[in-house]
Structure formats: C-alpha cells, structure tokens
N, C-alpha and C positions, 0 to 999 in steps of 0.2 A: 626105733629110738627108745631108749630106759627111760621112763621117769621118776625123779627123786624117791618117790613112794614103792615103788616095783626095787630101785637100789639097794631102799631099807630094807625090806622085807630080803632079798638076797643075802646082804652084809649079817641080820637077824638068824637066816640061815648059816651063814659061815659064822658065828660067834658062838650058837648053839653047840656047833658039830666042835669048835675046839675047845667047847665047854668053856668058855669065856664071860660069865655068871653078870658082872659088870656089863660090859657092853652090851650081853641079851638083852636084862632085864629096860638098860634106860632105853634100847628102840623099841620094846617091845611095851612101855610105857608110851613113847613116842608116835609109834604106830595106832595106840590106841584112842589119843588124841586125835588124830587127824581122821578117824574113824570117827567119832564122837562129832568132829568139826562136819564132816561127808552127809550125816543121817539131821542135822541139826536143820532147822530153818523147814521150809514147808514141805517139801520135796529132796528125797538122800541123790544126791551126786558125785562124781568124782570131781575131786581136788585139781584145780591145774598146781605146776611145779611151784610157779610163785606163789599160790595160796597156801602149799604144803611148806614151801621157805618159813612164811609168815607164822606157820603152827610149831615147826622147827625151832624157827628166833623164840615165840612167846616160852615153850619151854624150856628151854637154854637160858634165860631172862629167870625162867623161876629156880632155877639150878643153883644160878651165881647170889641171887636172893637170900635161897632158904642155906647155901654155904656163910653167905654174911652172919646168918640167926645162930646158927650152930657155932659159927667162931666166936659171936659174942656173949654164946651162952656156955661156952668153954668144953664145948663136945665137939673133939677136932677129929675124930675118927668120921662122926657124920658130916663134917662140912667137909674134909678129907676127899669124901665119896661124890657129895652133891659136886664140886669144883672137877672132879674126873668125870661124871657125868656129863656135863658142861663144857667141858672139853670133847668127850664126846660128839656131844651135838654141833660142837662148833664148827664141826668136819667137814657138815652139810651144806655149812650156812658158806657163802662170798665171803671174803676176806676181810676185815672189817679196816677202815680209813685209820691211817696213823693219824695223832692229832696234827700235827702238821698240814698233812690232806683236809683235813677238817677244817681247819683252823683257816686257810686260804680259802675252799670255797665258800665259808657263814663271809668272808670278808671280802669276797665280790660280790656276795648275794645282798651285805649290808649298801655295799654302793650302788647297785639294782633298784632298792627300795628310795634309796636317795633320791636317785636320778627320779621314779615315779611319786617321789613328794612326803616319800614317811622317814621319819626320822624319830632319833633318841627311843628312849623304852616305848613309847606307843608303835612304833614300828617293827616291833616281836612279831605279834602274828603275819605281817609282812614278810618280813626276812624268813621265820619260821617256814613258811608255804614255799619261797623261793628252794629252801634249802634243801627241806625234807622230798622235792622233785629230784633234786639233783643226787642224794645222796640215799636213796631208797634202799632197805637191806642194807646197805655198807655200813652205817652208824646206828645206835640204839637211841631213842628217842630223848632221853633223857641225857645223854653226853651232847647230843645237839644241842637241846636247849641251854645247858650250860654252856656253851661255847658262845651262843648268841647272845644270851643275855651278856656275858663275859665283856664280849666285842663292844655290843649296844650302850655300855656304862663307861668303857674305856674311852 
C-alpha cells in the first residue's frame, strides 16, 4: 500500500524529470514540512496518512493566505503562484464539502446541541465539537466556524 508521503515523493520525482519547476519546488516545500513535523516533538517518527493530510491542508491554508497578501498588495504574479500552488496541494487533500454539505450538517449538529440543552451563541463550542467530528479534513476551520456562528444568529 503507498502512503500519501511515499506518493509525493514519487509525483516530486515525475515533476522533476519533466522539469515542472512549479510543482517540484511546492512538494518539495511540502515534503519538507512533513519532514520538519516527523523529527519535531521528542522522538523523529513517521507520519501516518492523516497526519501528513493535516501538514498538507496547514500548507495549502498558508498558500491561499500569503495569495490573499500578495493580491492585496498588488503583486499578482506572486499571489498568481501562491493560488497554483494551492491548487497543487489541494490534489492531495479529500475534496472539500460544498457549502450546501456544510451548511446541512452545522444545521443538524445545531439540533444535536438542542436536543442536549445548548442553545443561541453560547452553544458554539457545542455545535462546533459536534461538527468539526463530522466533517474532519472536508471543511477548513474557519469556513465552519462561520457557518455556525451564521446558523447560531439566525
């Protein structure tokens, strides 16, 4: 069986070989993160798939980020790059919930919290916990939260 990490490093080798400068350099970033995440903590060991997902998503998150900074500081060639990047990584990552998908599970997880007694905005971190079970890797943390609080007001 391949694991996410063994993938990369393959994909790293086919990018290299058709000289694909772009794709190289962001797994070869990417690999070096998850390398960085492997040796961290007391003891270096290997990554399972869903910890390597989670090093994945966090740079992919800083992709779409440092493309926001760059569009709003009017250098569209760099945010250009950071957003294909991003794309990149996104390759790796589960397909992420249309809002829709989202938008119905935060709105039985809000009834979930109901039925156990929390309601209105104190019931966030309630519904939050509910949600972010159900939807782990599919949604970015901060689109959940806005969906919740969204719901929770409405």
């Amino acid at each position: 069986m391949t694991t996410l990490k063994s993938k990369l490093k393959e994909d790293l080798h086919a990018a290299m070989k058709a000289r694909d400068e772009l794709t190289s350099s962001t797994l070869r970033l990417t690999l070096t993160a998850i390398t960085k995440e492997e040796v961290s903590g007391t003891s270096a060991r290997e990554l399972s798939d869903d910890e390597v997902q989670k090093v994945i998503a966090k740079e992919a998150k800083k992709r779409r980020e440092a493309a926001e900074a760059f569009a709003q500081g009017g250098r569209t060639e760099q945010a250009e790059r950071e957003k294909a990047e991003g794309q990149i990584l996104d390759g790796y990552l589960p397909k992420q919930l249309t809002d829709d998908e989202l938008h119905a599970i935060v709105a039985s997880a809000v009834e979930e919290a109901k039925a156990a007694g929390a309601e209105g905005p104190r019931a966030m971190g309630a519904v939050m916990k509910i949600v972010n079970l159900k939807v782990a890797g599919l949604a970015e943390g901060g689109r959940v939260a806005a969906a919740v609080k969204q719901r929770l007001a409405g």
